[in-house]
N, CA and C of each residue as an Amber inpcrd file, in Angstrom:
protein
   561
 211.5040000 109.6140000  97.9390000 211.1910000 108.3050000  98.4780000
 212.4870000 107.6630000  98.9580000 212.4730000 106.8540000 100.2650000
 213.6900000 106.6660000 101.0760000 213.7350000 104.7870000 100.0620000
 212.6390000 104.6390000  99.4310000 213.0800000 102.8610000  99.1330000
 212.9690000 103.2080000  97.4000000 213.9180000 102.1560000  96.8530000
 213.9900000 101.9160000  95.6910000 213.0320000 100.5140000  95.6030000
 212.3260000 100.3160000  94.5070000 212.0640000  98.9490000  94.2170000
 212.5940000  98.8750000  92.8330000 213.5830000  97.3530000  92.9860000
 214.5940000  97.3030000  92.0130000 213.5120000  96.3350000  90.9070000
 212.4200000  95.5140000  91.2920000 211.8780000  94.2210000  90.5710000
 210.4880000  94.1770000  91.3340000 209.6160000  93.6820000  90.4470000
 208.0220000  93.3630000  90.7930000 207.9160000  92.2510000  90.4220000
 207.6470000  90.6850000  90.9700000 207.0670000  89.7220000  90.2870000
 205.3280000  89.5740000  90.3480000 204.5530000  89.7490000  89.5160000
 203.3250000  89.0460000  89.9740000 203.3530000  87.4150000  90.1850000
 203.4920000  87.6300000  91.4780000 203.1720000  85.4620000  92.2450000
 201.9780000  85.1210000  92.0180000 200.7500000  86.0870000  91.9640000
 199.4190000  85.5640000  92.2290000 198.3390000  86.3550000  91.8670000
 197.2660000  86.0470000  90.8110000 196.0850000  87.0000000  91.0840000
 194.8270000  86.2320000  90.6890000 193.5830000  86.9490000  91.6100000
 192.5110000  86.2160000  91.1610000 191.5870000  87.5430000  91.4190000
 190.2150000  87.2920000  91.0670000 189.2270000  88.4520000  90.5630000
 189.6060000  89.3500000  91.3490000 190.3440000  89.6660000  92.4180000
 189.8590000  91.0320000  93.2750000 191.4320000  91.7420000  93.7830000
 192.6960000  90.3570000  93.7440000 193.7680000  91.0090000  94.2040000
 194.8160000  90.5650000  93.4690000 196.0980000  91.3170000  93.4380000
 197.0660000  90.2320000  92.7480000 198.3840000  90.8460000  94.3710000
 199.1850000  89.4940000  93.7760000 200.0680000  89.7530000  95.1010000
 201.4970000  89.3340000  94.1690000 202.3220000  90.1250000  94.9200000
 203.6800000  90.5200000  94.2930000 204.7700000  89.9600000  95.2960000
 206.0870000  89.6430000  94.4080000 206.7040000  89.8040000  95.5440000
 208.0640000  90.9720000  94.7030000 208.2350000  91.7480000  95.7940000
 209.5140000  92.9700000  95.2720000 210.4710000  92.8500000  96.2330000
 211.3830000  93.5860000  95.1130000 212.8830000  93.6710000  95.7240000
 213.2980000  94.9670000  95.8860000 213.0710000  95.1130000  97.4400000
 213.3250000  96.6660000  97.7880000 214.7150000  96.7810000  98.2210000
 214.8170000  98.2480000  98.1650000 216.2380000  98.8370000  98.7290000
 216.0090000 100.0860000  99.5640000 216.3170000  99.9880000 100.6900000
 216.3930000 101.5700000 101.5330000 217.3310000 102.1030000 101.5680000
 217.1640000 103.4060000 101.5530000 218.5650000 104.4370000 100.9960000
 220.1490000 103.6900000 101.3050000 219.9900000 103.2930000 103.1250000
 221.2370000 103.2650000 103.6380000 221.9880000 101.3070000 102.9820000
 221.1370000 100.7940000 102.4460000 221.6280000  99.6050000 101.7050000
 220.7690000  98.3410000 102.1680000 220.0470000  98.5950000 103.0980000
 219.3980000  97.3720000 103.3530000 218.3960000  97.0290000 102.5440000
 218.4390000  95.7740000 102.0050000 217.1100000  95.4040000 101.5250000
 216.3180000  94.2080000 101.9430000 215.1820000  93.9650000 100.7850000
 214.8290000  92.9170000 101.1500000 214.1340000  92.1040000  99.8530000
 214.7410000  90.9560000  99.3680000 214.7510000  90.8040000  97.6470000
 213.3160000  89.5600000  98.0780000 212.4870000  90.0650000  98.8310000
 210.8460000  89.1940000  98.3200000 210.2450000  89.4890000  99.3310000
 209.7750000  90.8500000  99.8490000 208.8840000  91.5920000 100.2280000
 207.5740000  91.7090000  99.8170000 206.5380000  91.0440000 100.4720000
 205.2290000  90.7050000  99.5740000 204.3540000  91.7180000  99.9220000
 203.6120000  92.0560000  98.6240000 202.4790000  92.6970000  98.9760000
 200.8910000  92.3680000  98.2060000 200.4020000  92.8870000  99.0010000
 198.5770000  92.0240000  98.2490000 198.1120000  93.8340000  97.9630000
 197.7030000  93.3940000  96.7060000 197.4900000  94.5590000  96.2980000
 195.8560000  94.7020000  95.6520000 195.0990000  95.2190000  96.2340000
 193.5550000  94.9570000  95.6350000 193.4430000  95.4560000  94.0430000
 193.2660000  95.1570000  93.0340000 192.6170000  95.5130000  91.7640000
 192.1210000  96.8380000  91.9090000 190.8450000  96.9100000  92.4500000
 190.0420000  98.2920000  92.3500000 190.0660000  99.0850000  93.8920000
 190.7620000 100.4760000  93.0240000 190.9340000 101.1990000  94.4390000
 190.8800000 102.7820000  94.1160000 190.3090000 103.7130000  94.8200000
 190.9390000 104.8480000  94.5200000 192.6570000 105.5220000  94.4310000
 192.4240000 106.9580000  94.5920000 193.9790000 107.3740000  94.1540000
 194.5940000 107.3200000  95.5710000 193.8150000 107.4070000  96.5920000
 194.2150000 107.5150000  97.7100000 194.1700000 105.8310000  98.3670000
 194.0280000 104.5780000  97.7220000 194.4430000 103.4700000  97.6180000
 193.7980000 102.7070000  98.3170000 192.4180000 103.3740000  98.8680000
 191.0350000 102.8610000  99.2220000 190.2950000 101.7380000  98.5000000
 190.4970000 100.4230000  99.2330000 189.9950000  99.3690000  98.3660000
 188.4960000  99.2530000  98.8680000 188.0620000  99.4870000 100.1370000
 186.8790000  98.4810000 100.4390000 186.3300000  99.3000000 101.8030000
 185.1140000  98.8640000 102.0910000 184.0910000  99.9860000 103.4510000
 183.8530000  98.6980000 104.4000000 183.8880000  99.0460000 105.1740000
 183.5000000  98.7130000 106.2730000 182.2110000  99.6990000 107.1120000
 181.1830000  98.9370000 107.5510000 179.6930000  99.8180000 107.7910000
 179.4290000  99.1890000 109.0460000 179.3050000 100.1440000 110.5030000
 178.2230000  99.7150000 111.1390000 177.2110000  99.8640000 111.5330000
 176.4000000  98.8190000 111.2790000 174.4390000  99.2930000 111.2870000
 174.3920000  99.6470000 113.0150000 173.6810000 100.9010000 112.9750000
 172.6710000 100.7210000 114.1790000 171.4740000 101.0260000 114.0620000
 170.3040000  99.4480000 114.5970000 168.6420000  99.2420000 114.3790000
 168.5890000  99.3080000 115.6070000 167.5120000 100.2630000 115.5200000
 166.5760000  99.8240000 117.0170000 167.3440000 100.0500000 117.8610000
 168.9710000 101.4220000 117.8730000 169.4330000 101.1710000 119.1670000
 170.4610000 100.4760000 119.4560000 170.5800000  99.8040000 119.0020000
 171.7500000  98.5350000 118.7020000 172.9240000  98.1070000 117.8280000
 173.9090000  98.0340000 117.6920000 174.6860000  97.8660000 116.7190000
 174.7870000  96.6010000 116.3310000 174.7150000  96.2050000 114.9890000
 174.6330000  95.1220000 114.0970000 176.1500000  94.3020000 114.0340000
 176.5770000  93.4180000 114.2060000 177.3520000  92.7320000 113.6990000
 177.3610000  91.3150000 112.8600000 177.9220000  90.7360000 112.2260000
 178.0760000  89.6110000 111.4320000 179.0200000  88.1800000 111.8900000
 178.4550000  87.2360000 112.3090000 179.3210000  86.0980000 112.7090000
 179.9240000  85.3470000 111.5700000 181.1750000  85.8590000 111.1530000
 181.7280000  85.2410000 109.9140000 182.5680000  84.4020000 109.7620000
 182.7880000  83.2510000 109.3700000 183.5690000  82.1300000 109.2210000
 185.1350000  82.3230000 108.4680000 186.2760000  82.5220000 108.9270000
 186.9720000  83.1290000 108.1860000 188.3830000  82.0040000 108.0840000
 188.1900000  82.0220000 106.9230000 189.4440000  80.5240000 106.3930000
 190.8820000  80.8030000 106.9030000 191.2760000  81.7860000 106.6740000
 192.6620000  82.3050000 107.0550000 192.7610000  81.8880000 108.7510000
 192.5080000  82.0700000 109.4200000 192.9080000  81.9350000 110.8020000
 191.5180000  80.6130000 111.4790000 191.1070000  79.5370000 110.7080000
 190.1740000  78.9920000 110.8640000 189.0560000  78.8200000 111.9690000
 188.7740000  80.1800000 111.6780000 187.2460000  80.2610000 113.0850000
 186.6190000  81.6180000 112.7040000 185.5800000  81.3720000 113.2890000
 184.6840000  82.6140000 113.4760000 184.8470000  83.5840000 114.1390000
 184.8290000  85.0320000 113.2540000 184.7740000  86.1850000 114.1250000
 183.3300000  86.7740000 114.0170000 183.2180000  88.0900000 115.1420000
 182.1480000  89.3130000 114.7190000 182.9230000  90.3670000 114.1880000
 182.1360000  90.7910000 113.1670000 182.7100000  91.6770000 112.2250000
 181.3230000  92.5740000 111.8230000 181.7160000  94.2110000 111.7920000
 180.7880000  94.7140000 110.6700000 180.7370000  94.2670000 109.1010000
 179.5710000  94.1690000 108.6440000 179.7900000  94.4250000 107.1810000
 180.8120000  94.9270000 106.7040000 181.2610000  94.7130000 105.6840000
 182.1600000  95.0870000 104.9690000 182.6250000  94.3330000 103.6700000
 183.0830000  95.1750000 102.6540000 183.7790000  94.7470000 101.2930000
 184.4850000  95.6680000 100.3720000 184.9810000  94.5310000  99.5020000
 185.5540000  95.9190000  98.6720000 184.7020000  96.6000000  97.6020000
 185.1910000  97.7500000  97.5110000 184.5290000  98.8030000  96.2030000
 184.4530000  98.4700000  94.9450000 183.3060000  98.4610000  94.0730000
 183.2580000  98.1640000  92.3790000 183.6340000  99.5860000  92.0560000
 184.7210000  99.0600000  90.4210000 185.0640000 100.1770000  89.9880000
 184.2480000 100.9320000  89.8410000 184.6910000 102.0790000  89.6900000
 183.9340000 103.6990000  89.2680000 183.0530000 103.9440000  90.7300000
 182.5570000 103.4120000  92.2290000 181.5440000 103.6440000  92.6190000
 182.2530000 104.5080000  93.5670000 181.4250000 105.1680000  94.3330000
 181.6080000 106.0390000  94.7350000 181.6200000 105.5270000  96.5480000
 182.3090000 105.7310000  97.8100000 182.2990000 105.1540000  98.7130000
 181.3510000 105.2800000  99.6040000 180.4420000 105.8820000  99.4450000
 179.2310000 105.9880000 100.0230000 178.2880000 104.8310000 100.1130000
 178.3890000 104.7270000  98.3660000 177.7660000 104.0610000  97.9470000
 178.1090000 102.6460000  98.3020000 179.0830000 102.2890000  98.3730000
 179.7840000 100.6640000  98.4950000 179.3970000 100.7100000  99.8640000
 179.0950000 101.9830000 100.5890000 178.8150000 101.1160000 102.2240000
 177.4270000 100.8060000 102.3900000 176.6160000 101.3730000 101.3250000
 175.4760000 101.3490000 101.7550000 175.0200000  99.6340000 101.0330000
 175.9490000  99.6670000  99.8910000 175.6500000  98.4150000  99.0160000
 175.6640000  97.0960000 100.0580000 177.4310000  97.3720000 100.8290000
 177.6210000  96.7100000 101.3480000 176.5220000  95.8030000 102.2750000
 176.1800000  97.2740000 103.3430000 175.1000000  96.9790000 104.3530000
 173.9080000  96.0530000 103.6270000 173.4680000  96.3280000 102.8390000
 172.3830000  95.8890000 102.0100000 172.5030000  94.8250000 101.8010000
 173.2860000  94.1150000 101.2430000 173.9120000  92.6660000 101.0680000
 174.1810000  91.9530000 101.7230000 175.1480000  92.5260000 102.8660000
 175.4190000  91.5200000 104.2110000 174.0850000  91.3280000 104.7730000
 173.0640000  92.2850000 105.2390000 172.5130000  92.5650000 106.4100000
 170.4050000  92.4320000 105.9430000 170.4610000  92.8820000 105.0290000
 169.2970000  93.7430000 104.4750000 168.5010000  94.6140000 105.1470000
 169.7650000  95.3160000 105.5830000 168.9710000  96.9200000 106.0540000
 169.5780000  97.9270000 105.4590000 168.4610000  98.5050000 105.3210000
 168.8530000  99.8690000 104.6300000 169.2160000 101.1930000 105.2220000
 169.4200000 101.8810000 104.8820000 170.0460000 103.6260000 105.5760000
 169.8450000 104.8010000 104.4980000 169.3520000 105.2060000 104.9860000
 169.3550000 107.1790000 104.0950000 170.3890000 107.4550000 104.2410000
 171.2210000 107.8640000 103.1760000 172.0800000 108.4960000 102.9070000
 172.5930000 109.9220000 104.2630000 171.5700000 110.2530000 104.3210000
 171.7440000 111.4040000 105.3430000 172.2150000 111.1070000 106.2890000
 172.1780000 109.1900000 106.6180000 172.3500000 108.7940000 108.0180000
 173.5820000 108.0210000 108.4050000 174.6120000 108.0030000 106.7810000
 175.5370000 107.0790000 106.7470000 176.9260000 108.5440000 107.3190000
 177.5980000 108.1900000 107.9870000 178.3790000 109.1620000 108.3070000
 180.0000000 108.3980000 108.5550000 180.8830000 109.2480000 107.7890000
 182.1950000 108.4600000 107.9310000 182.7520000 108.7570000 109.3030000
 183.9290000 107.5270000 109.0430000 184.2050000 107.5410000 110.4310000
 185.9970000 107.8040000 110.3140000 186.3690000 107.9950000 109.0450000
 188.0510000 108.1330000 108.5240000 188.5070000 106.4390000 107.7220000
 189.3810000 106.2760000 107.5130000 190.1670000 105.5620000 106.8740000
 191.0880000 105.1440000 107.9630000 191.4330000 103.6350000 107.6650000
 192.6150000 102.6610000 108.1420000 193.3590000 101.7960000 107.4060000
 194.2810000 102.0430000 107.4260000 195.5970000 100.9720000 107.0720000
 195.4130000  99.3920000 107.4130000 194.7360000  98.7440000 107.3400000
 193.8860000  97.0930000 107.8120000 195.5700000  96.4610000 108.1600000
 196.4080000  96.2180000 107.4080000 197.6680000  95.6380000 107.4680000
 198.9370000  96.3340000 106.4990000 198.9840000  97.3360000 106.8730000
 200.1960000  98.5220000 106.3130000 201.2790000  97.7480000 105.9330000
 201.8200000  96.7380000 106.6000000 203.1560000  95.9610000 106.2540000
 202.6110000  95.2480000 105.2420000 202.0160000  94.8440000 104.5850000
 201.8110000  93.6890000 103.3970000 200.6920000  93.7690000 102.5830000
 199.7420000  94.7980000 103.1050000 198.6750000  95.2590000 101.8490000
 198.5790000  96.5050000 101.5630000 198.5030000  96.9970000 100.0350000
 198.4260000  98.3320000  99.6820000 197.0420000  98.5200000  99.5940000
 196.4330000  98.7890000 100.3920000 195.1530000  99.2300000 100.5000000
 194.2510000  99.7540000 101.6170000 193.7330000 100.1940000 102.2350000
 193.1020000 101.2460000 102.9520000 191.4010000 100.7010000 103.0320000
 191.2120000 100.4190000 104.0130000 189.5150000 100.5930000 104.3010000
 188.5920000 102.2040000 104.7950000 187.6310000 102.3830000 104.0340000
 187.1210000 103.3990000 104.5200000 186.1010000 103.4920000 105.4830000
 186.0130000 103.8400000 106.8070000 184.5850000 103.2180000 107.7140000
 183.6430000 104.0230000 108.1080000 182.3940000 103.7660000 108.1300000
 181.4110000 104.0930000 108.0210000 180.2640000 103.5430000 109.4410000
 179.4710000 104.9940000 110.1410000 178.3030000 103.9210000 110.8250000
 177.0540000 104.5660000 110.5100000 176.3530000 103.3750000 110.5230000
 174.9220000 104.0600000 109.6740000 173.8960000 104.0530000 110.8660000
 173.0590000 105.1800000 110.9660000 172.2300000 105.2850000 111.9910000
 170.7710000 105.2240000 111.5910000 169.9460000 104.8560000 113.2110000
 168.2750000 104.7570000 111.8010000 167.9900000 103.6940000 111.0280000
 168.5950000 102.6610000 110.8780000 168.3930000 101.2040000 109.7960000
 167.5210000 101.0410000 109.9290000 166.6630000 100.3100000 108.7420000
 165.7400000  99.4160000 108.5920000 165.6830000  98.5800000 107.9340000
 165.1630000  96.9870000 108.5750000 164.8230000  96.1350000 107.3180000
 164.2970000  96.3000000 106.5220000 165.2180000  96.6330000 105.1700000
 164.3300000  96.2560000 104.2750000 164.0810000  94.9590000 103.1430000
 165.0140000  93.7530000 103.5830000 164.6190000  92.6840000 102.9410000
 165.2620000  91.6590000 104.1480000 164.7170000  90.2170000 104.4680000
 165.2850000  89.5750000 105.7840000 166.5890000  89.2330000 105.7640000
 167.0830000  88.8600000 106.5140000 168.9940000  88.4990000 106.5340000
 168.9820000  87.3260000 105.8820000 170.0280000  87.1630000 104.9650000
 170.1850000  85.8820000 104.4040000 171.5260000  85.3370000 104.2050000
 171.4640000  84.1630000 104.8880000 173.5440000  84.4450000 104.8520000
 173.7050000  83.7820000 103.8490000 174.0230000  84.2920000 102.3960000
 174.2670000  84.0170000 101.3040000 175.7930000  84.0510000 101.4800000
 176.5830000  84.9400000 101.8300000 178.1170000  84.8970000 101.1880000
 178.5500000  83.6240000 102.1220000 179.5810000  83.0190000 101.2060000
 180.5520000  81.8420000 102.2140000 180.5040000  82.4380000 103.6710000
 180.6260000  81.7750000 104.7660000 181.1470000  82.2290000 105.5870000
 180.5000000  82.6070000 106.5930000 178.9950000  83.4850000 106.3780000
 178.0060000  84.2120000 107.2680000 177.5140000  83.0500000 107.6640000
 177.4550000  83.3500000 108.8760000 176.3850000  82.4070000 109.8110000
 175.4360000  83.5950000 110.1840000 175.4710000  84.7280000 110.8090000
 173.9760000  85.2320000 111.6340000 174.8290000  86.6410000 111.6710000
 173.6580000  87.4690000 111.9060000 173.5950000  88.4650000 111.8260000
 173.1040000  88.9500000 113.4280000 173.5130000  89.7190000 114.4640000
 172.9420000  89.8030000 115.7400000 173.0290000  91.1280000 116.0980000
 172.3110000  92.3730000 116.6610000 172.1020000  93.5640000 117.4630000
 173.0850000  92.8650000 118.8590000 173.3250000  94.3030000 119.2750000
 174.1960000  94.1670000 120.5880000 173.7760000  95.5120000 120.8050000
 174.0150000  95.4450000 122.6100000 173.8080000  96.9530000 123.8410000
 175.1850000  97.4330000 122.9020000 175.6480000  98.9490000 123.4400000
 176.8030000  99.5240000 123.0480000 177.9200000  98.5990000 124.4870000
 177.2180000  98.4510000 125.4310000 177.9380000  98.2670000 126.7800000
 178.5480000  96.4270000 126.2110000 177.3240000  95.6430000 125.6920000
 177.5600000  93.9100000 124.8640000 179.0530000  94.0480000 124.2570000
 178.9000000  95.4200000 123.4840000 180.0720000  95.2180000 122.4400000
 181.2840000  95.6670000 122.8470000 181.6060000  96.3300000 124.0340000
 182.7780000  96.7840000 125.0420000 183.0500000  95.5140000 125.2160000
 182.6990000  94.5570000 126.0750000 182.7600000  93.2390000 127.0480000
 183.4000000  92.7850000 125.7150000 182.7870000  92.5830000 124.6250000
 182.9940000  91.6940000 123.7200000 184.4170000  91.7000000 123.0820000
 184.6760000  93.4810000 123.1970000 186.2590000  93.4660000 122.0950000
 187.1240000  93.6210000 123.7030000 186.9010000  93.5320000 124.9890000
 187.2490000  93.1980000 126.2770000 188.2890000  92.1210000 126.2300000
 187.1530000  90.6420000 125.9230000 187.2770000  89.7850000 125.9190000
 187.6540000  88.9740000 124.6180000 188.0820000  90.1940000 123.8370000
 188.8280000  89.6220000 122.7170000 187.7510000  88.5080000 121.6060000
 186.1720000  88.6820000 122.0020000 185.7940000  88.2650000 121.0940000
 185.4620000  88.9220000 119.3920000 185.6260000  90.1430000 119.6130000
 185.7600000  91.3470000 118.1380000 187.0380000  90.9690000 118.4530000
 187.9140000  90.7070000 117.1980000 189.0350000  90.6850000 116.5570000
 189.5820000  91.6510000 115.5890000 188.5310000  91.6720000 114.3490000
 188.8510000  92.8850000 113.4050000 188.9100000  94.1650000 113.5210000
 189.8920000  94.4130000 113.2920000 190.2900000  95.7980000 113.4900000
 189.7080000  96.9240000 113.1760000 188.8350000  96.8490000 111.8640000
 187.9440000  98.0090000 111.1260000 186.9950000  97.7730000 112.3980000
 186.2040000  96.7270000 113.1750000 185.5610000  96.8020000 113.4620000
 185.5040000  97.4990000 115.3430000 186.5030000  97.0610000 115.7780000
 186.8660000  97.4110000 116.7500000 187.3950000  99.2900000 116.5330000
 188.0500000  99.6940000 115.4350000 187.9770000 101.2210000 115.0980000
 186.5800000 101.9060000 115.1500000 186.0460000 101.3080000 114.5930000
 184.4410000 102.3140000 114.2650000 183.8780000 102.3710000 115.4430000
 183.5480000 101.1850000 116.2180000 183.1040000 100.9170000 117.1800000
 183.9300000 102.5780000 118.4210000 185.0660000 102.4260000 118.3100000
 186.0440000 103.2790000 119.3910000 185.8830000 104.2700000 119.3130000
 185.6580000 104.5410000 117.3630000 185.8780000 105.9720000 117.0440000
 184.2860000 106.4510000 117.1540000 182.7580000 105.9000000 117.2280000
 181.8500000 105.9060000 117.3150000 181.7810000 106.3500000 118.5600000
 181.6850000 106.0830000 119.5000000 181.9710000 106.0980000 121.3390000
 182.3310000 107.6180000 121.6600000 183.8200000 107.6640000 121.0300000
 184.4440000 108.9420000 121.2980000 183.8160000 110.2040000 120.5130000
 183.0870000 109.2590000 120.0760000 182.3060000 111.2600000 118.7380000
 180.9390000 111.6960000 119.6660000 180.5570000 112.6920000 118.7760000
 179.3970000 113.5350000 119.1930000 178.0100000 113.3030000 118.2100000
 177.9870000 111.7030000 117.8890000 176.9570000 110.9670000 117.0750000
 176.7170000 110.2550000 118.2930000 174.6970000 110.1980000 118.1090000
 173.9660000 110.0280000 119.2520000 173.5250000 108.5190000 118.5960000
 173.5270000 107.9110000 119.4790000 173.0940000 106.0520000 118.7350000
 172.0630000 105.7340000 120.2400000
């Protein structure tokens, strides 16, 4: 390893992350004595905190209009969250979907799409993404979590224009979407 970390403070934690600040050193002497990082609680070994899922019903790909405090406004975003310990990542996407959305997917139909680095400089953690094909309602949308306003289907051609025009922002979501396009999965 080219960095030493000389010190860890925990600055901050609440149910899901704690955030640090360290005092690194790279071989040739440079450092940097409060280098922060957000570090999720529950993750695999490979440092996978959370799924990201996108539904396609009827043809259409699902997105979520979510209210997001950090940069104060609304984006479209797939579903997504982080993983409960012990579960398995399949499973957290399908949970996920289920919760955000209330549609469901056969297992047979959830297919990964790889792993991303969400913000490599300042979080140790990894999203895993997922698009699920075939959905169905199976209970109505309810925007229970903070934040959800609506739930909406889009053409594949809607959702080009959309991350075009810079209205998709998130990155998991704009990946799946790209990496969906470029594969040999029929939607």
């Amino acid at each position: 390893m080219d960095i030493t970390l000389h010190k860890r403070i925990l600055i901050f934690e609440n149910s899901k992350n704690e955030v640090f600040s360290d005092y690194i050193e790279w071989k040739d002497g440079q450092s940097v004595p409060d280098y922060l990082v957000v570090a999720p609680k529950v993750k695999t070994k490979d440092l996978v905190t959370g799924v990201s899922i996108l539904p396609i019903f009827e043809g259409k790909l699902g997105l979520i209009k979510v209210y997001r405090h950090a940069i104060a406004d609304f984006v479209w975003e797939v579903p997504r969250g982080f993983i409960d310990e012990g579960e398995s990542l399949l499973t957290a996407s399908r949970r996920e979907l289920k919760e955000e959305t209330g549609l469901g997917c056969k297992e047979e139909n959830v297919h990964s799409m790889g792993t991303i680095a969400p913000e490599a400089g300042t979080m140790a953690a990894r999203v895993h993404l997922f698009v699920a094909l075939n959905c169905v309602q199976e209970t109505p949308y309810n925007a229970e979590e903070l934040g959800h306003q609506e739930l909406r289907f889009f053409s594949s051609s809607e959702i080009a224009e959309m991350a075009e025009n810079s209205e998709i922002q998130d990155p998991g979501t704009l990946i799946i979407y790209y990496k969906l396009c470029a594969s040999t999965i029929s939607f």
